[in-house]
N, C-alpha and C positions, 0 to 999 in steps of 0.2 A: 724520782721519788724523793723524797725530804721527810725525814726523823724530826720531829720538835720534842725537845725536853721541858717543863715549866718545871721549875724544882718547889716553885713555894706551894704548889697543887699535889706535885708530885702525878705528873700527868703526860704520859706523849700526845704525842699527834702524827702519825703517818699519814702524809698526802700522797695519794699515787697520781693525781694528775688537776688541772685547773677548771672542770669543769664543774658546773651550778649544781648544787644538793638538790634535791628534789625532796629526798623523806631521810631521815633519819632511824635508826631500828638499834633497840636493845638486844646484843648480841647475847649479854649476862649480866651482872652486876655493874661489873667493872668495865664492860668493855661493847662499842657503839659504833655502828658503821654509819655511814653517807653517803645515799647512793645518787646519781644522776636523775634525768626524767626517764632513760633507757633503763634502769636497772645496775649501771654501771657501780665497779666500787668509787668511789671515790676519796676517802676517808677514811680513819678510823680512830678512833679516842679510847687510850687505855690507862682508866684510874686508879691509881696506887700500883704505879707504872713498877716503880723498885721492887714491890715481888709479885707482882702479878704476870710482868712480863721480864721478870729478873733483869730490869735495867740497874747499872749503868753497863752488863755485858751484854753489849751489841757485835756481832760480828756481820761479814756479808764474804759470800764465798761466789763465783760465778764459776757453775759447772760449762765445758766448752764441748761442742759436738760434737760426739763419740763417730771415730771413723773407723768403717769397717774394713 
């Protein structure tokens, strides 16, 4: 996955993987997926990123397999 910031937009971009958009879909105002030919995500563009998705606080946490 890959984060892009544009600051002059004020805009991210999440890529979760390399494959071909097929459709685009307004999620809400701000905020648009890109899916594959499968329905896959592949994308996603979120405008007026700083409060929409309160960038620039990003964190990533990876939960690990809970053993019983």
């Amino acid at each position: 996955m890959k984060i892009k910031y544009f600051f002059d937009t004020d805009t991210a971009l999440v890529e979760f993987n390399d494959n071909l958009v097929e459709e685009t879909r307004e999620i809400s105002e701000n905020v648009y997926i890109d899916l594959d030919k499968k329905g896959n995500l592949v994308s996603m563009t979120i405008e007026h990123a700083k409060t929409t998705a309160q960038l620039p606080n990003i964190s990533y946490q990876q939960i690990e397999k809970a053993t019983a």
